[in-house]
C-alpha positions as CSV (number, residue, x, y, z in Angstrom):
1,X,-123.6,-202.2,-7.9
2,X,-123.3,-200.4,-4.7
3,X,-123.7,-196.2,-4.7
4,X,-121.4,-194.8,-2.1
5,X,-122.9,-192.3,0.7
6,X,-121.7,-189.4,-1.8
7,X,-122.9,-190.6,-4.9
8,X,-126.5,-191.2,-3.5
9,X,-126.4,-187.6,-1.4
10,X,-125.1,-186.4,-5.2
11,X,-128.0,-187.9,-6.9
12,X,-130.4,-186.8,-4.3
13,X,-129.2,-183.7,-4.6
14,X,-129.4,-183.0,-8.6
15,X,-132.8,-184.5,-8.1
16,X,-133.9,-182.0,-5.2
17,X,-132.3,-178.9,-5.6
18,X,-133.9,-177.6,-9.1
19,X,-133.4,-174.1,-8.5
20,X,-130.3,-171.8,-10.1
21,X,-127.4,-170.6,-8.2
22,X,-128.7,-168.9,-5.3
23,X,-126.7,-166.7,-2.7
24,X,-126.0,-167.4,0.5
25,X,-126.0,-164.2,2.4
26,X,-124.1,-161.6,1.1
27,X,-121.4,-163.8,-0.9
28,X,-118.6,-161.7,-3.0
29,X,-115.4,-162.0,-3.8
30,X,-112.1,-160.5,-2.2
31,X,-112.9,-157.4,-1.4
32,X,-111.9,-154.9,1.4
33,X,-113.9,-151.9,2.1
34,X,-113.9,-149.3,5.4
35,X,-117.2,-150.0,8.1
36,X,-118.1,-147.0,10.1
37,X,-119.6,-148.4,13.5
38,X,-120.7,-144.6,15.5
39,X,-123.4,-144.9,14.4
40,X,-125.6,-148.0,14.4
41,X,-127.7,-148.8,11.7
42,X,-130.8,-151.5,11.9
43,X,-131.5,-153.8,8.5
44,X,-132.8,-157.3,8.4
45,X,-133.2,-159.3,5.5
46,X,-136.9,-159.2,4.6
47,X,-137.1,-158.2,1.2
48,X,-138.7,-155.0,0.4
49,X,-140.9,-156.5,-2.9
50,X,-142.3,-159.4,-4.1
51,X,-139.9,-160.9,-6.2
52,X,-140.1,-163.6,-9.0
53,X,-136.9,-166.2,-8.2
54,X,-135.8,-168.0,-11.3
55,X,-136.3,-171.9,-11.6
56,X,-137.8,-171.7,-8.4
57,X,-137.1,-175.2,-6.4
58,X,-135.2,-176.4,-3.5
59,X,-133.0,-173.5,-1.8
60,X,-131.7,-176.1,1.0
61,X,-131.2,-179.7,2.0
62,X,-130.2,-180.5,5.6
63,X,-129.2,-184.3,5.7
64,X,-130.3,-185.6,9.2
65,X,-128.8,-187.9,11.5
66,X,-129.9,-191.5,11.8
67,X,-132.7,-191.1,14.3
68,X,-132.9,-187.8,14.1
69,X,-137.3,-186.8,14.5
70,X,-137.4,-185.7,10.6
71,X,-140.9,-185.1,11.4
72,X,-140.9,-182.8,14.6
73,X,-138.1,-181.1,12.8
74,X,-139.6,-180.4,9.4
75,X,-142.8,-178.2,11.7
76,X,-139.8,-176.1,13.8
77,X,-137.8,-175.5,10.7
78,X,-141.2,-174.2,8.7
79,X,-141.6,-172.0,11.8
80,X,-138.4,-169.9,10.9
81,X,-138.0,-166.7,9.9
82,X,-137.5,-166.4,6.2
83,X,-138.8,-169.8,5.6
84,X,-141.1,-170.8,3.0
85,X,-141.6,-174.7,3.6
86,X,-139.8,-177.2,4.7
87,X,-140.8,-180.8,3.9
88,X,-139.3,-183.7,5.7
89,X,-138.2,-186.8,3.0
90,X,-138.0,-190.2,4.1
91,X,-135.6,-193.0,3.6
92,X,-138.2,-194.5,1.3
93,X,-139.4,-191.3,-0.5
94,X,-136.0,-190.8,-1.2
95,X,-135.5,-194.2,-2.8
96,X,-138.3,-193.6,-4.6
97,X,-136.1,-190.2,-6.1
98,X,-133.8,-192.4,-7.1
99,X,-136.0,-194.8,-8.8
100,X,-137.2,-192.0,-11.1
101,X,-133.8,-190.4,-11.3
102,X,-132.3,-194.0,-12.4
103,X,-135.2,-194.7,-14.8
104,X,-132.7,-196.1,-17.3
105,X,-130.6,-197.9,-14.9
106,X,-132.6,-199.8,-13.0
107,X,-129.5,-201.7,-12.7
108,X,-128.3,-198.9,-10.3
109,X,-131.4,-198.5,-8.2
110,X,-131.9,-202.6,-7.8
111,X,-129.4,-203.1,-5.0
112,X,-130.0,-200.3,-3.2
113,X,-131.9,-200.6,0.5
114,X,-134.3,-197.5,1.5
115,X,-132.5,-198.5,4.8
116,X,-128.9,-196.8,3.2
117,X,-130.3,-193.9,2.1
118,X,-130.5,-190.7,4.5
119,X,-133.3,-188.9,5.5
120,X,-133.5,-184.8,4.9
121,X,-135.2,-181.9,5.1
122,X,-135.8,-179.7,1.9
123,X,-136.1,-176.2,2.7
124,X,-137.3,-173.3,0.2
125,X,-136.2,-169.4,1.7
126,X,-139.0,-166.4,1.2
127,X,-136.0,-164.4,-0.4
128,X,-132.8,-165.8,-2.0
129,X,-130.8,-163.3,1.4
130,X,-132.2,-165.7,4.0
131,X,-130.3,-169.0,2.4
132,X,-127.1,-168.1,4.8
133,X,-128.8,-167.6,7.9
134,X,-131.1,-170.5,7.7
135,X,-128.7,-172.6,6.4
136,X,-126.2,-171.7,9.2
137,X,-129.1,-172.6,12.0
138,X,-129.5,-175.9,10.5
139,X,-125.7,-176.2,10.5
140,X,-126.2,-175.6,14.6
141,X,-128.8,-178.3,15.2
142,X,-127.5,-181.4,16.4
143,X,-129.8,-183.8,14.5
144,X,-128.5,-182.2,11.2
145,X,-125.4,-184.3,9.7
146,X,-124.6,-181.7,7.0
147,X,-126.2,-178.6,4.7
148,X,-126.3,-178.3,1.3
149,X,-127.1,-175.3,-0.6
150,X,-128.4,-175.3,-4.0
151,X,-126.3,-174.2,-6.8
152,X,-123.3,-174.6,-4.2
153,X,-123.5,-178.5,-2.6
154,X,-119.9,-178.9,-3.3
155,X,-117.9,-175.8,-3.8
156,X,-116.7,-173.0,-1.9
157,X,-118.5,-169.9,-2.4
158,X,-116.0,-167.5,-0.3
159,X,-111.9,-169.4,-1.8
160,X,-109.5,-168.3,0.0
161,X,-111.6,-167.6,3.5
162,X,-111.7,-170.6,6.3
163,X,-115.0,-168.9,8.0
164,X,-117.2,-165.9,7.0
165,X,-119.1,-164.4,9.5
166,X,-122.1,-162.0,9.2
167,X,-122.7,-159.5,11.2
168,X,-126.5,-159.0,12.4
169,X,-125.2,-155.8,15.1
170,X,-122.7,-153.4,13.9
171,X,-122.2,-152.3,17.5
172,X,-120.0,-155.9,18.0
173,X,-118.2,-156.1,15.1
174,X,-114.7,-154.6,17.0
175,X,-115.5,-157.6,19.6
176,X,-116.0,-159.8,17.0
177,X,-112.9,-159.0,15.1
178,X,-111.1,-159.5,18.0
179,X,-112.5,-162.7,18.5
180,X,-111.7,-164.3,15.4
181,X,-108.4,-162.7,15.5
182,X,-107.8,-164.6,18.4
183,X,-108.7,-168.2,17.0
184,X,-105.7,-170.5,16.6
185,X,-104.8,-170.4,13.3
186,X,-106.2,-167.2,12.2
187,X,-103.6,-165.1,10.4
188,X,-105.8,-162.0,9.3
189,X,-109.3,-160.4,8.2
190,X,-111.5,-158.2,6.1
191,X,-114.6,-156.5,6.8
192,X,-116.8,-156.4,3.7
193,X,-119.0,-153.5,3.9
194,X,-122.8,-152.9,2.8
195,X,-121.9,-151.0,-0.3
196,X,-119.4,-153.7,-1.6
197,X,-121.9,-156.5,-0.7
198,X,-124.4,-154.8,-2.4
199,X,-122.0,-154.2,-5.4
200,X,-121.7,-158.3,-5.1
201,X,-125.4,-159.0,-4.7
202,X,-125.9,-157.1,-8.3
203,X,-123.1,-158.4,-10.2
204,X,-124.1,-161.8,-9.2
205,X,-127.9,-161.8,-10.4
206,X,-126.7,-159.4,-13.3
207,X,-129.0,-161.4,-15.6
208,X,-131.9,-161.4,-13.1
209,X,-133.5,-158.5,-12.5
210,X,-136.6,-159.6,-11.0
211,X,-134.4,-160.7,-8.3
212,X,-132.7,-157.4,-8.1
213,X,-135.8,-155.7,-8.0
214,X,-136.4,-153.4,-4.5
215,X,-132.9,-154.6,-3.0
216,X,-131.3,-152.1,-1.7
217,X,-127.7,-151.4,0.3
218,X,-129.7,-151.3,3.7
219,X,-130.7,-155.1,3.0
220,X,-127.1,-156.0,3.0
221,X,-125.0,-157.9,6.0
222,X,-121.4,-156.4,6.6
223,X,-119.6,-159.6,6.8
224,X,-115.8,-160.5,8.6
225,X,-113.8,-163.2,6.1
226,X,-111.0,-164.5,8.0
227,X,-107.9,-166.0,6.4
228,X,-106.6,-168.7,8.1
229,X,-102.9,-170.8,7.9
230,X,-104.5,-173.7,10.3
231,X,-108.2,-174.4,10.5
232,X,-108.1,-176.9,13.2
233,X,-109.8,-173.7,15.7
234,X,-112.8,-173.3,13.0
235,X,-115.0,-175.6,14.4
236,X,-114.7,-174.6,18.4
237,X,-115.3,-171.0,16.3
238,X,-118.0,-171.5,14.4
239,X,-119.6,-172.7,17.4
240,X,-119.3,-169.5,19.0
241,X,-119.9,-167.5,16.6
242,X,-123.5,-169.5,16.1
243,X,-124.1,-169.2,19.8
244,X,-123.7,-164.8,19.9
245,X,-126.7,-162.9,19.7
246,X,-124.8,-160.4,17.3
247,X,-124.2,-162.7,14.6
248,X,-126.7,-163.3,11.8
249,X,-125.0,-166.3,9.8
250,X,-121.6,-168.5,9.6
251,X,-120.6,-169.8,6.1
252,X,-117.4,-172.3,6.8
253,X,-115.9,-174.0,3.5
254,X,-116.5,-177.7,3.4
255,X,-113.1,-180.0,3.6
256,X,-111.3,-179.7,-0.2
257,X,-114.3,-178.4,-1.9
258,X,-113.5,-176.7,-5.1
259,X,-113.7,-173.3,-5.8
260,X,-117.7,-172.3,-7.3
């Protein structure tokens, strides 16, 4: 018996990505709130305490392109700010997954060539905030075939939106409106505020403390969710968007993924 692509990426990940929902970025739900830009105001993402994430595991897995130098990859991805480890996994170590995963179906695993499987990179974050961004920059690397989040490989954290965009410079976010406004296809937009993110953020990880623990509304990204009638101008966006100095992380829906 044959595993399609999907089946063995689905395997791979339930095998990699141990970890509990995470969240990417600032993630909520609908919510509009007002974003005073006079004055600017500086955050980043570095957490402000040690925290303790539960089921700690696999934040990340960026599936490479055939070819793609796993290895040269796996030291520049490590390099990144708000990034633990990244280890590279071969076609063969990834087989070898499966083996275990299949234990009592060896059936399953028997037909299977290491040559079929794809290679990846499994990335753990410093802070569960930093899963957007450095997802996003694997998203803009062109030996990366796709990105995977844990808790979220096949859903769609943000229903409703066809690109959410998080702001790293308040300064732009007029310009940046304005920009996605323009997009083919995009009808409308909210701007998501710190205090709503943060109001988000602590609903989200309501059974977590530890995780809660020394985040504060400064640590927050304001983000732009744009609601779109025709997403064939995403992509050229996204690319963009990736590309501009005043944007810390793009979050685009995969094709028919279900609601989270």
């Amino acid at each position: 018996m044959k595993l399609s692509f999907m089946a063995l990426a689905s395997a791979l990940i339930a095998s990699a990505c141990t970890a509990g929902p995470r969240i990417d970025a600032a993630e909520s739900p609908e919510v509009t709130t007002t974003v005073t830009t006079s004055t600017p105001v500086e955050t980043t993402l570095q957490p402000t305490t040690t925290t303790t994430l539960p089921d700690a595991g696999v934040d990340i897995v960026a599936w490479l392109n055939k070819y793609s130098p796993g290895q040269t990859l796996e030291q520049t991805v490590a390099g990144w700010p708000g990034v633990e480890s990244a280890v590279y996994v071969g076609s063969l170590e990834a087989l070898a997954e499966l083996e275990r995963l299949y234990a009592d179906q060896p059936e399953v695993v028997a037909e299977i060539d290491a040559a079929d499987l794809p290679t990846s990179l499994r990335v753990e974050v410093t802070h569960p905030s930093f899963v957007g961004e450095v997802a996003a920059r694997l998203r803009a690397l062109s030996d990366v075939a796709s990105v995977n989040t844990a808790g979220s490989a096949f859903c769609d954290r943000f229903p409703g939106f066809a690109i959410v965009v998080f702001a790293g410079d308040d300064l732009a976010l007029t310009r940046l409106r304005n920009q996605m406004l323009a997009t083919t296809g995009v009808d409308d937009l909210e701007i998501v505020g710190r205090d709503t993110a943060y109001a988000e953020f602590t609903d989200e990880f309501a059974d977590f403390p530890d995780v809660l623990e020394g985040i504060t509304v400064a640590d927050m990204r304001v983000s732009l969710r744009a609601i779109a009638s025709d997403v064939s101008g995403i992509p050229g966006l996204e690319a963009e968007l990736l590309a501009d100095d005043a944007v810390a992380g793009v979050y685009v829906a995969g094709a028919d993924a279900p609601p989270c």
